[in-house]
C-alpha positions as CSV (number, residue, x, y, z in Angstrom):
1,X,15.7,2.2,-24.4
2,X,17.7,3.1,-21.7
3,X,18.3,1.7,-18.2
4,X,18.9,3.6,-15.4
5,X,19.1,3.5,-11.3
6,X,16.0,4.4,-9.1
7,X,15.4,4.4,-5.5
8,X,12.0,3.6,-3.9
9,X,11.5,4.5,-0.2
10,X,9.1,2.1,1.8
11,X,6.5,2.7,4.5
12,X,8.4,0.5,6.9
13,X,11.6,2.9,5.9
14,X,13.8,0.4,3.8
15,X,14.6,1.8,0.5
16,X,14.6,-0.8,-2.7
17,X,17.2,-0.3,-5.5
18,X,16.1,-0.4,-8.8
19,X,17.2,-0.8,-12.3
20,X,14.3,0.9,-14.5
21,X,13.7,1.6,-18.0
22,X,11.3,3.7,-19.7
23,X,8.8,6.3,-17.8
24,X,5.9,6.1,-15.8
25,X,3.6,6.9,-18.3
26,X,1.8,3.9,-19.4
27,X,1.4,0.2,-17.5
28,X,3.9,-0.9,-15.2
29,X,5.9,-4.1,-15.4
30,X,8.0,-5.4,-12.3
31,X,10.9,-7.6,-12.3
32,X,11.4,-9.6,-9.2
33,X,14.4,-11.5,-9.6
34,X,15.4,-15.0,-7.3
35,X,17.1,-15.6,-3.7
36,X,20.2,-14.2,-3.7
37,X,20.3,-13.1,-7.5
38,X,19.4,-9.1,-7.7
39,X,18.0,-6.7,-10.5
40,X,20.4,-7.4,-12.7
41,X,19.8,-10.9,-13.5
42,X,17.4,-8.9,-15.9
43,X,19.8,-6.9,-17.5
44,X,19.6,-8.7,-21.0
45,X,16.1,-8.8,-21.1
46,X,15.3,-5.2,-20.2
47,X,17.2,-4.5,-23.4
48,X,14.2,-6.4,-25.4
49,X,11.0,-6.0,-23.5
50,X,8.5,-4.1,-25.4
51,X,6.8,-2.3,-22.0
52,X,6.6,0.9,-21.5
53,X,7.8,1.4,-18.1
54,X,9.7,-1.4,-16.3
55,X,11.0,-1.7,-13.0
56,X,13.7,-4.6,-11.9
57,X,14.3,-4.3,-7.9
58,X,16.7,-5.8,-5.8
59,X,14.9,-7.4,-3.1
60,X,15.7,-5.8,0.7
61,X,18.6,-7.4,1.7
62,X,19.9,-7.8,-2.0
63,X,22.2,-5.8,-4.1
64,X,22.3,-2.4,-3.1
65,X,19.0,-2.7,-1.5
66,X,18.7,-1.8,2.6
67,X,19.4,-4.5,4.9
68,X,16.8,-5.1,7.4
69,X,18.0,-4.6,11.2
70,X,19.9,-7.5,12.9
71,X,16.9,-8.4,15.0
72,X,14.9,-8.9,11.6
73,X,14.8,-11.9,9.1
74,X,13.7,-12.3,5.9
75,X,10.8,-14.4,6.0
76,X,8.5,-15.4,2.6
77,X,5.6,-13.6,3.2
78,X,7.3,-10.3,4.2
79,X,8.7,-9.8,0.6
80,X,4.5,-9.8,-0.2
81,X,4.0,-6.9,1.7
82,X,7.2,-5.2,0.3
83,X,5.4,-5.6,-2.9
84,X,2.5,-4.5,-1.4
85,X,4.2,-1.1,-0.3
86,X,5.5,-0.6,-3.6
87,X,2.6,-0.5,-5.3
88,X,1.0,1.7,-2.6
89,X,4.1,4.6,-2.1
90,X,3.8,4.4,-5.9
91,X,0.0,4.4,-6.7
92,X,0.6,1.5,-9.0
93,X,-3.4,0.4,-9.6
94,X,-2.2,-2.3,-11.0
95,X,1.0,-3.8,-12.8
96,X,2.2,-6.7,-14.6
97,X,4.9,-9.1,-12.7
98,X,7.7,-11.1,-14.1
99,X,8.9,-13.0,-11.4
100,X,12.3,-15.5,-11.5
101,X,12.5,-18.4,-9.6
102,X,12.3,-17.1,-5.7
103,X,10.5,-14.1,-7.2
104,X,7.8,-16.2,-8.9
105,X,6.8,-17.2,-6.0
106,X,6.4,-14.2,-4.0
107,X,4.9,-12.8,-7.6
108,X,2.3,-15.9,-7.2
109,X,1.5,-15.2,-3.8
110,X,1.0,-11.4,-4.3
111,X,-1.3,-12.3,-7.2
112,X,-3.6,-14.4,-4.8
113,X,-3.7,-11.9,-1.8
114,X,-4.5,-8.9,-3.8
115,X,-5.7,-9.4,-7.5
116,X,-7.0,-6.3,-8.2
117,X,-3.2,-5.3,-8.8
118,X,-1.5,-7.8,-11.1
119,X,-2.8,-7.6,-14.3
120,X,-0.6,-10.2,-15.9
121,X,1.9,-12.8,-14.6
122,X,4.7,-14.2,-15.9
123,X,6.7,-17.0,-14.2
124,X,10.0,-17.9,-14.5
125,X,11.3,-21.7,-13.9
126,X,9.6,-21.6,-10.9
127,X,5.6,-23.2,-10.6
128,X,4.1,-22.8,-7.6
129,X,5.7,-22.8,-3.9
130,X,8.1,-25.0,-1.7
131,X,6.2,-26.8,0.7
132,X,6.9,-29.5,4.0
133,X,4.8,-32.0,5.4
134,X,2.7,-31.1,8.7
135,X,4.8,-33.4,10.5
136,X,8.0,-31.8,9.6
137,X,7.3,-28.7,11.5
138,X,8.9,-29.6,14.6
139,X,12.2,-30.3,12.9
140,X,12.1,-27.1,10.1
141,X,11.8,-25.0,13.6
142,X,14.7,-26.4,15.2
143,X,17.0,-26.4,12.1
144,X,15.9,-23.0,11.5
145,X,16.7,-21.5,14.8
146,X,20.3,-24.0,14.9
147,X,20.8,-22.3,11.6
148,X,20.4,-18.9,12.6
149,X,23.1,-19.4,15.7
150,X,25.2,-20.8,13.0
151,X,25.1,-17.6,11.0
152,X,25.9,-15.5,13.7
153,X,29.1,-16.8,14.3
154,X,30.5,-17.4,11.0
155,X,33.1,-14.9,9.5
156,X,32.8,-12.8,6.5
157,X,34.0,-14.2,3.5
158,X,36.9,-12.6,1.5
159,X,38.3,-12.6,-2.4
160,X,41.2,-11.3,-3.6
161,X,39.5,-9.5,-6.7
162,X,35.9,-9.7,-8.6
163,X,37.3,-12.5,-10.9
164,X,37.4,-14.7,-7.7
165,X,34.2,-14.1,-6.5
166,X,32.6,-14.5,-10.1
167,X,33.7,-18.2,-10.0
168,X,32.6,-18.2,-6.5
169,X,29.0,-17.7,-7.7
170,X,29.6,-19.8,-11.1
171,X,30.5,-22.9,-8.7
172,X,27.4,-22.8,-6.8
173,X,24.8,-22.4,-9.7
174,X,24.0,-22.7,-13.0
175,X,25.1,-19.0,-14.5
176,X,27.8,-18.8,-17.4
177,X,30.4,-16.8,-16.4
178,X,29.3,-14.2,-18.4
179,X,26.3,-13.9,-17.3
180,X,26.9,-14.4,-13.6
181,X,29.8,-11.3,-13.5
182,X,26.2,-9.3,-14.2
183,X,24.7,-10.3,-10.8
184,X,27.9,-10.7,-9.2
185,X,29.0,-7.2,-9.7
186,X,25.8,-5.8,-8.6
187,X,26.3,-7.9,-5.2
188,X,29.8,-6.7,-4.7
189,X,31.3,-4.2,-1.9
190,X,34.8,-3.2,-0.7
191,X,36.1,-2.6,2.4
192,X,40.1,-2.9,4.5
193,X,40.0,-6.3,4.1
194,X,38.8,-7.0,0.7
195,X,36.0,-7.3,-1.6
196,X,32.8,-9.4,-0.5
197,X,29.6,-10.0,-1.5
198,X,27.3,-7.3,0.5
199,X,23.8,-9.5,0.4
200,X,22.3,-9.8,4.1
201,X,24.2,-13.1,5.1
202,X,20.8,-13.8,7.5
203,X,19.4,-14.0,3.5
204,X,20.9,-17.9,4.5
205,X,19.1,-18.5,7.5
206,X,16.9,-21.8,7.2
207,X,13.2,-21.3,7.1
208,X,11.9,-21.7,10.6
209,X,8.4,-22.3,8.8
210,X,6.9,-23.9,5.5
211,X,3.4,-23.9,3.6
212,X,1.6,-27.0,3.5
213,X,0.4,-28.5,0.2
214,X,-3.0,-27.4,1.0
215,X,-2.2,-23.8,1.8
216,X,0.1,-23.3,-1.6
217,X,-2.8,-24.9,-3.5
218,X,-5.2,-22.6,-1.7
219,X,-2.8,-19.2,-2.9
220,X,-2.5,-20.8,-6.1
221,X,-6.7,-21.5,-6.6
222,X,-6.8,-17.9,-6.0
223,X,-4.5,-16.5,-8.9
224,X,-7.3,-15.2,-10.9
225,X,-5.1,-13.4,-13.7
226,X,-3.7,-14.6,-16.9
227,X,-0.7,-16.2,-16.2
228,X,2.8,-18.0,-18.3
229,X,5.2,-20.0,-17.0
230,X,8.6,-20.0,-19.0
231,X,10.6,-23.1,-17.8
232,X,14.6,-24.0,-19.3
233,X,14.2,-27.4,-20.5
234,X,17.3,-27.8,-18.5
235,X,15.7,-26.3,-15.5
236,X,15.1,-27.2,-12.2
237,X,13.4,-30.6,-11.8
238,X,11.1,-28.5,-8.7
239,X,9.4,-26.7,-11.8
240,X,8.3,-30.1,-13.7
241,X,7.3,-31.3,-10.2
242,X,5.5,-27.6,-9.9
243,X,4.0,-28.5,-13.2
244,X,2.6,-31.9,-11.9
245,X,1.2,-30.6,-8.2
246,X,0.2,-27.3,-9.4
247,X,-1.0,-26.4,-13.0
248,X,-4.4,-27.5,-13.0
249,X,-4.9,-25.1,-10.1
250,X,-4.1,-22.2,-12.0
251,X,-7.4,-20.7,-13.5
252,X,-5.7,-19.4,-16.4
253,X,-2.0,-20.9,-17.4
254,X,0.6,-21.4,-20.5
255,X,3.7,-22.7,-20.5
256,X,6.9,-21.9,-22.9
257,X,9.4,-24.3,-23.1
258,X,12.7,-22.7,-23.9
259,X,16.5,-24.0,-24.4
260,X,18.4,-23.1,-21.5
261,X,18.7,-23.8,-17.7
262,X,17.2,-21.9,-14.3
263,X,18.2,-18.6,-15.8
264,X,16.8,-19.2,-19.0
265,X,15.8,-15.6,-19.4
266,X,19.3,-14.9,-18.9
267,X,20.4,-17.2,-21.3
268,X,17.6,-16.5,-23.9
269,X,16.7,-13.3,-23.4
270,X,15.4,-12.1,-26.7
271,X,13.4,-15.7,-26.9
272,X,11.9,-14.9,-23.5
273,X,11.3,-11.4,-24.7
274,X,9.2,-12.8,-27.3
275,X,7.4,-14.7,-25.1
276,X,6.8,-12.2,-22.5
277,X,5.9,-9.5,-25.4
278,X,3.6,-11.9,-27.1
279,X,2.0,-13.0,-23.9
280,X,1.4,-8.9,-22.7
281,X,-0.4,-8.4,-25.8
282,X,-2.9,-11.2,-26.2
């Protein structure tokens, strides 16, 4: 099956890159991959999903995705509504989501708000939402706003050729090199000075607010589809904690366990696959 590149146009005028397989003929499945990952991240297991029609978008701000205006920041529940036009410009009734890490949780939160559109939902090392106490607020806002001054005045950063920049990304996470010259090239763009990573730098900005425990347990009481979380066994300890705080809440929930760490499906695509394929068809 092949893969190709798609555009989608939203109502608010932003325009979503896509990497999509298939045609829209039959069910759709969306991709959402994690914070500062992109479409790609899916690459190897587009190649073995069984769906007919599957869509992997870069996130706004992501990839080759638009950037939103300098005045605008990405906050959480934004990406829910970009979901929400999607579906909408597209006439998607409703769709299957695998969601990564970052994307699970938007995925999760999409779910709750409007669950006459997901049909199925698949999770991806990622259970739940990140949460602070009530009495952290005062401090999240100040380190959020301090954070965003800080942004502003830090310079671009530079490498002398994609090799450099792959190890840039290999040093802050988890990725094989391999696998993280997928995402990295995706993220890559070129000007006088050198080649730099094109992702919205305000995607670094500090949250200004978080959910409380009671409002993620709220979202995730009102998850009503059929839903599997597939966690690396050499994950992220947030998705055992996840697993802990937030399983029972889930009306309907599996988990795989697979070899591999936060980009398991990366890792073990055609195992995920399997899972995902399996799952779909139950």
């Amino acid at each position: 099956m092949g893969i190709k590149e798609q555009s989608f146009h939203l109502a608010d005028g932003l325009a979503l890159s896509a990497l999509v397989t298939g045609e829209e003929t039959g069910e759709v499945t969306l991709c959402l991959h994690g914070w500062l990952d992109n479409a790609a991240s899916f690459l190897p297991l587009l190649k073995h999903l069984s769906q007919p029609y599957v869509v992997a978008i870069d996130w706004p701000g992501h990839g080759k995705s638009s950037h939103k205006s300098l005045d605008n920041q990405y906050h959480f529940v934004d990406y829910i509504e970009t979901l929400y036009q999607l579906c909408q410009g597209n006439h998607w009734q409703k769709i299957n989501v695998i969601g990564h890490s970052m994307g699970a949780m938007i995925a999760t939160a999409f779910a709750a708000a409007f669950p006459e559109k997901v049909n199925r939902l698949v999770l991806i090392d990622a259970l739940g939402f990140v949460c602070a106490k009530e009495e952290e607020a005062t401090a999240l806002l100040r380190d959020g706003i301090k954070s965003r001054e800080k942004r502003r005045k830090k310079q671009k950063t530079y490498y002398q050729n994609k090799e450099e920049a792959i190890e840039a990304r290999v040093a802050v996470s988890d990725l094989q090199k391999n696998t993280a010259a997928l995402i990295v090239e995706r993220s890559l763009a070129q000007d006088e000075n050198g080649i730099y990573f094109q992702n919205d730098a305000k995607l670094r900005n500090k949250s200004l607010i978080r959910l409380s425990m009671k409002q993620a347990k709220q979202l995730v009481s009102d998850v009503k589809c059929s839903t599997l979380l597939i966690k690396g066994d050499k994950g992220m300890d947030m998705v055992n904690k996840g697993i802990v705080l937030f399983a029972d809440t889930f009306s309907q929930l599996d988990i795989i366990s697979l070899s591999g760490g936060h980009h398991v499906h990366m890792e073990q695509p055609k195992e995920t696959a399997e899972a995902i394929n399996n799952f779909f068809t139950i």
